[in-house]
N, C-alpha and C positions, 0 to 999 in steps of 0.2 A: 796674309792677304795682300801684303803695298806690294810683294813682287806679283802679284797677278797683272797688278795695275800698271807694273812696268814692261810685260811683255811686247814683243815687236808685231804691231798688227798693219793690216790693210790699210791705204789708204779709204778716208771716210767712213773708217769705223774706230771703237773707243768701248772698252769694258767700264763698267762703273759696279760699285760694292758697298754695301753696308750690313755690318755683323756679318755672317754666313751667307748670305746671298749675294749672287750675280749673276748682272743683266750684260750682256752684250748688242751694242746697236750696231746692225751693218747698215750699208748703205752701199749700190749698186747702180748702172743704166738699167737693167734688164734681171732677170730672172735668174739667167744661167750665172752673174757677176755675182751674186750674192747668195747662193749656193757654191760655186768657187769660195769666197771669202770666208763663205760662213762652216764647210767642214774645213776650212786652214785655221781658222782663229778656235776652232773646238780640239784639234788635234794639239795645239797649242797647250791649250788646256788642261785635258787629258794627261799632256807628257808631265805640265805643272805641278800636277794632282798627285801622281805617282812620285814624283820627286818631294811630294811634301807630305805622302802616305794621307792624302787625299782622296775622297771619291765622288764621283757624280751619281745623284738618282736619277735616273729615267723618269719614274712615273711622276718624278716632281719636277722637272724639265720639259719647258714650252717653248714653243715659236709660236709671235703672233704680226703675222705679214701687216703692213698699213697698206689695205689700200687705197687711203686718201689719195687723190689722183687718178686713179686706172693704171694704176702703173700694174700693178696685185694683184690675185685674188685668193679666195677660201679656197677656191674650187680645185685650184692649180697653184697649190703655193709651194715656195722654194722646199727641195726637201735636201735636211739636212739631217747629219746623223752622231749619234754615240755608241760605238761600238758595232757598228753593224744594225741598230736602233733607230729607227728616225724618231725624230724629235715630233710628240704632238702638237697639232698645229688647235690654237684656239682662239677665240676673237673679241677677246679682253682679258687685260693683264690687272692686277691689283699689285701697285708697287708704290713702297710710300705713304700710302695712305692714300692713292689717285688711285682711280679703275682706269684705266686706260682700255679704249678701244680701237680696231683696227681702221676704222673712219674716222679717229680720233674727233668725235662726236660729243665726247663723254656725257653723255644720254645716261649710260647705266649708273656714274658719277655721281651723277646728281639726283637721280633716282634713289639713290641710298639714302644722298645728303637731307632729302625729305625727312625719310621716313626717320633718320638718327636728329636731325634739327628737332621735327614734329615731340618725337621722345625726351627728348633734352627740354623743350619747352616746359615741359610739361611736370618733369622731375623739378628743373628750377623754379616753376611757379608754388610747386605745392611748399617749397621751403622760403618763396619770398613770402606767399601768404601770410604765415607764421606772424611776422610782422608789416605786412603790408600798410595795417590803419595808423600806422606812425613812421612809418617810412617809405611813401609812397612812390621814391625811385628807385627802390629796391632792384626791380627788375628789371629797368634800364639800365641798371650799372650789370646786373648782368647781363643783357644782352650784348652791350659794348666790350665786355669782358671774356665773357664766354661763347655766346651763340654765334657771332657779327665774326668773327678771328675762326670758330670750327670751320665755318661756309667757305671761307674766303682760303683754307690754308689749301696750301698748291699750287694758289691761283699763277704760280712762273709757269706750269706746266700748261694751264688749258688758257691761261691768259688771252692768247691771240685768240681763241676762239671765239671773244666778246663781243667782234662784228656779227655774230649770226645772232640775228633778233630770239630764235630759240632758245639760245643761252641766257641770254637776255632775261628772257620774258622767266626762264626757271630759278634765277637767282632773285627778282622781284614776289616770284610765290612762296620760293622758302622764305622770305623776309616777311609775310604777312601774315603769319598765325603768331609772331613774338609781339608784332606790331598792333594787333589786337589786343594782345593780354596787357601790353604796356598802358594803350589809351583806355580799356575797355570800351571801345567802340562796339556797335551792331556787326554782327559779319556780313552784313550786306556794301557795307560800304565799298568804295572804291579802294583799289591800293596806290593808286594817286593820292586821293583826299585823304587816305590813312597815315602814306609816309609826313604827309604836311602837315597836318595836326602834332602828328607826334615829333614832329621837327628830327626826323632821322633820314640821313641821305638815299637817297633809294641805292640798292645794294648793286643794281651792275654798273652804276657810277662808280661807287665805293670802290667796286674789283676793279674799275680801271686805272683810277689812282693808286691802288695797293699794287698794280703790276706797271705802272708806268714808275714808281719809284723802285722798286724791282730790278726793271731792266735800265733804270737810272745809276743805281747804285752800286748790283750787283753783276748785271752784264755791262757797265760805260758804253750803254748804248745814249745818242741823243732822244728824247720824245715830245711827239708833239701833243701834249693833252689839253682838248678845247680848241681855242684861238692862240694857246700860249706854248711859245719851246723853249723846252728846256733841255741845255747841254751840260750833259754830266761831269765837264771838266771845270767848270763853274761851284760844285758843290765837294764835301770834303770826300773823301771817301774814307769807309769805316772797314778797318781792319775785324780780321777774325782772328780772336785771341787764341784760338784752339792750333790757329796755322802757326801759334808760336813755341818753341820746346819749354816746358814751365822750368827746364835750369835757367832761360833764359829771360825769366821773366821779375825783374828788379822793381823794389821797389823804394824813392826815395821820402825818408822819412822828412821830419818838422818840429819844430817847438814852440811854445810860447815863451820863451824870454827874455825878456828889454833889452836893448841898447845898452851895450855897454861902453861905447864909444870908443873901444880900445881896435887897433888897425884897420882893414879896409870893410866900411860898413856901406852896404849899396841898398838902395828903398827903389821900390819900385809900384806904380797904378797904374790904374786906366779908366776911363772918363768919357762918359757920353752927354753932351749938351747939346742941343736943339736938334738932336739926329746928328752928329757931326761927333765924332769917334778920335780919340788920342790915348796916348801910351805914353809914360815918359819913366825915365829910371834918376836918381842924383846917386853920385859919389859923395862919400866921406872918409876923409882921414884922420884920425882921432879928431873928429868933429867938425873935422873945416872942411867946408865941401872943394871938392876938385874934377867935376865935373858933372855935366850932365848929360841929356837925349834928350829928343823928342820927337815922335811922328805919330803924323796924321794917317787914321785907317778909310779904307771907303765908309762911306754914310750909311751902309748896311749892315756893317759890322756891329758885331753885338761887344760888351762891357768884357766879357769873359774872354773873345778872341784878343781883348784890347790888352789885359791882364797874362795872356799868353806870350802876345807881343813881350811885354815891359821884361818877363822870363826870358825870354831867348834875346832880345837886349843884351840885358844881365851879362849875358853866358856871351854875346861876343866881345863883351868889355873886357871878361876875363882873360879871352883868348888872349889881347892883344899887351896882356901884362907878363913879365916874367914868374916863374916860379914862386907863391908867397905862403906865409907858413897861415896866416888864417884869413878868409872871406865870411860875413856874414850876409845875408839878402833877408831882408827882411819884404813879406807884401800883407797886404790884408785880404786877399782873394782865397780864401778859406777852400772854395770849388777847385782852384788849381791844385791850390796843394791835397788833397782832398787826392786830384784824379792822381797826381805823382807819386803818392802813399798808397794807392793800389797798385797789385800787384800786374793783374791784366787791364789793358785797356783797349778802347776799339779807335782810337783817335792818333792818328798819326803823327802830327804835331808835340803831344804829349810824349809817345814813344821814341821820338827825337829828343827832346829835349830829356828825358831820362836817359839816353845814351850818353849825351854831350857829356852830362852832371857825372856821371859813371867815368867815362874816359878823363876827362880834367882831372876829378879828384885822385888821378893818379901822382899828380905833381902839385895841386893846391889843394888846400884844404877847405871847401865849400860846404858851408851850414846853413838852410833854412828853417827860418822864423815869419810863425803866423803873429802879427799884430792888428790891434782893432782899428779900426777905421775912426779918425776924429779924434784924437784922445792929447793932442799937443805934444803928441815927440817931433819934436824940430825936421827929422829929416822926412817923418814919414808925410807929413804939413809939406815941405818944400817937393815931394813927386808926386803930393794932391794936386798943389799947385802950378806945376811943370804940365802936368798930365793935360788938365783944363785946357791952360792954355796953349797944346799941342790942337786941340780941338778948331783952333782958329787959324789955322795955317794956311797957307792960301792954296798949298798941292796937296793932293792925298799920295803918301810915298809908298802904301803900301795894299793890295787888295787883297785880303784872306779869300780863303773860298767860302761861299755861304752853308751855315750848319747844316744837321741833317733836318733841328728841329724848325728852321728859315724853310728848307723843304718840304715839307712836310704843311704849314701855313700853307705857303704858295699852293701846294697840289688841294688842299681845303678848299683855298678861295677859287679854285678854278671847280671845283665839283659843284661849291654852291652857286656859279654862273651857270653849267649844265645844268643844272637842276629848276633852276628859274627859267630857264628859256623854255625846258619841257614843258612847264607849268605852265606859263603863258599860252605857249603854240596846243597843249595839248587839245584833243578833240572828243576826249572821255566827256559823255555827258552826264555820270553823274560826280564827276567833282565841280561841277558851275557855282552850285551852290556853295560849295566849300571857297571857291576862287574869289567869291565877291566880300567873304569875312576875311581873309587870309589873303591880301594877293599876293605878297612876298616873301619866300618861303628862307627858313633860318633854322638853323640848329641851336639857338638859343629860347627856340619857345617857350612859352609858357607851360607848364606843367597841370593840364586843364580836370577838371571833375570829371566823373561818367556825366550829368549831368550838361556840363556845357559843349563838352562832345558830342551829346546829340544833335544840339543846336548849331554846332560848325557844320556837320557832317549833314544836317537832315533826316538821318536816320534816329528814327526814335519814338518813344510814345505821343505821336501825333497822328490824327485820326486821316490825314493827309495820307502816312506813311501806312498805314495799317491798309488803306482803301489800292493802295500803289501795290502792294505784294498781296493781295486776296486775302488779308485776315479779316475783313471788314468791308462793307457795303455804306456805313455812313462815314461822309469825309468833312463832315458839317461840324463844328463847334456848338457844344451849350448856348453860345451865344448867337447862334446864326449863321456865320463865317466861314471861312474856309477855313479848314484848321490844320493851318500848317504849320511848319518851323518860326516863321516872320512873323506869322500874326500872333502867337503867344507873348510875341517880345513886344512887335509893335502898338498892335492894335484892338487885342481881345482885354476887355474892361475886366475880366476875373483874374487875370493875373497884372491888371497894371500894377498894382502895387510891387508885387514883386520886380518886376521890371524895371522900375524908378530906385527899388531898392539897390538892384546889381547894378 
């Protein structure tokens, strides 16, 4: 199948494959250019096929024209052929797991994603019940886990289509039958006042940060999400292990054992104090130090990037020594070595630095050792203390790029300022009520009873709510009053007690 993928095709077009299938996109001015293209890139094909004792099915071969734009239509679309065959023309693809449609609308997309969400609910709820009354976020960890990740997966493909309020508004109704079963709320409630209680992001927020780091990470496109942009040359970028050949893929191992003082012993930390970031490495030669480092990282760097530093240090101290029969490096950063002893990694840096180690110990002999942190061996004490006081430098000599998981925060804190601002500006009137108990909404909320969820929501056994939806004709309290949400807590003398209680 990779020679498919290397064939010579048209300009603005590109075959793509996974297992047995392929898709071919053309792209055209006009009609006639992409019927041109498109029986060139199928005769192509065809010859491929036959040279690899290959064949195409007809009946399971489609064309499905976009005509987002007007450029298109059903009516008159390109015709293309196989064998003297034209290709069926239809007006939604399913590929990947995406429906795709020829308005690229994906209407039908999420129409599924209902009805498969809706059934997934519902499978997951009857086995969180099981243990619900003693672990009452059972279901939240599934929905973050399983529901929240089916809905969203694809979202590279229909991503851009988030500006249309219809998308919009169908990724907020799949989110509200899980969002129920989580609070047990009324179903009358709002899916505003829903997502707030239960302190979960409303979901076409969610898809816009799951596809703004997307096209961050994996298009190096810039984005601007909210008020805030972010450029993707500023973050690390994460390899795909799979793009590597596994003969190619080393791993270097580690030990735990002491200091033995004998030839060139290097120790190496890193240290974060008041937000201010440093690395430092010492030299030893049977025991007498003979050199050291140190540098300052930017104030955002994390303890781990510092500890990578102190590594690649190391490794140009080495460079700059001649041929020696043994180096030991000792660190206490257990995660580095940790990531060095696997075999694939997605980090680039690290897969550097396993190169280096690999090509050096061609002519020296380089050994890693894990040691504990604190424990009074003189040298690993002296790049404690190196490290720290690298922290205090007056330049930062060095900026990492910020992690994925610094990314990933940032795109957080900007979804929970989208979200605050809807809330404020919103003009749903029945979350009002909800807005005056709750007015800043957080993903760390409290974990509320059915009970006091009614009393956020106002949905509930109040003769208020009962006279609001026609269940009921009296809205009066035993005690005279209106008997609504407030006055149970506030103001009705049958329940002060309880009230004074909570």
């Amino acid at each position: 199948m990779d020679t498919a993928l290397d064939l010579p095709l048209p300009q603005g077009s590109h075959i793509q494959a996974y297992a047995d299938d392929i898709i071919v996109v053309i792209r055209g001015k006009d009609k006639e250019e992409i019927e041109t293209r498109g029986n060139a890139i199928l005769e192509k094909l065809l010859a491929w096929g036959a040279e690899h004792k290959l064949s195409f099915n007809i009946q399971k071969t489609f064309q499905m024209p976009i005509t987002f734009g007007g450029r298109l239509n059903l009516g008159n679309p390109p015709i293309i052929s196989i064998n003297n065959h034209t290709i069926q023309v239809v007006n939604n693809i399913k590929y990947l797991g995406v429906t795709w449609d020829c308005c690229l609308t994906f209407t039908k997309h999420f129409k599924a994603l209902r009805d498969k969400t809706d059934s997934l609910t519902y499978k997951l709820s009857t086995v969180a019940n099981e243990f619900y009354s003693k672990r009452s976020g059972l279901f939240r960890r599934s929905y973050y886990g399983a529901i929240e990740p089916y809905i969203l997966f694809g979202v590279g493909a229909w991503g851009n289509r988030l500006k249309l309020k219809k998308i919009r508004d169908s990724l907020n109704s799949l989110q509200r039958r899980p969002l129920i079963k989580i609070t047990k709320a009324y179903r009358t409630i709002s899916t505003e006042a829903l997502q707030v209680i239960a302190g979960i992001v409303p979901l076409d927020i969610k898809a816009k940060g799951v596809f703004g780091k997307f096209l961050l990470t994996t298009i190096n496109n810039d984005i601007k999400f909210g008020s805030k942009i972010f450029k993707w040359e500023y973050y690390e970028t994460r390899l795909d292990p799979h793009n590597i050949h596994p003969a190619d893929n080393i791993s270097i191992t580690c030990d735990k054992h002491k200091p033995s003082g004998e030839e060139i012993v290097i120790y190496t930390d890193g240290s974060k104090i008041n937000d201010q970031v440093g690395a430092a490495i010492v030299v030893f030669y049977y025991n007498a130090e003979i050199f050291n480092r140190t540098i300052r990282l930017s104030d955002f760097a994390t303890v781990y990037q510092a500890e990578i530093t102190g590594i690649q240090m190391v490794l140009e101290f080495i460079s700059t020594i001649g041929p020696w029969n043994k180096i030991n490096l000792y660190t206490d950063s257990l995660s580095v070595l940790e990531a060095l002893n696997t075999f694939k990694t997605s980090k680039q840096e690290i897969l550097a630095i396993k190169n280096d180690i690999l090509e050096m110990s061609k002519e020296k002999s380089i050994t890693l050792h894990w040691i504990p942190a604190h424990t009074g061996i003189q040298g690993h004490e002296a790049a404690d203390s190196y490290a720290k006081k690298a922290t205090t430098r007056p330049n930062i000599e060095k900026i990492p790029k910020k992690s994925f998981k610094q990314l990933k925060n940032a795109i957080s804190n900007v979804e929970i300022q989208i979200w605050q601002e809807r809330w404020i500006l919103s003009t749903t009137k029945n979350r009002r009520h909800t807005e005056k108990l709750i007015p800043a909404v957080s993903i760390h909320t409290k974990k509320f009873s059915h009970f006091i969820v009614q009393f956020l929501s106002g949905h509930g056994r109040f003769p208020a709510y009962f006279v609001r939806f026609g269940r009921s004709l009296n809205i009066k309290c035993p005690c005279g009053a209106v008997g609504d949400t407030l006055h149970y807590v506030v103001n009705c003398p049958f329940t002060e007690k309880y009230a004074k209680k909570n």
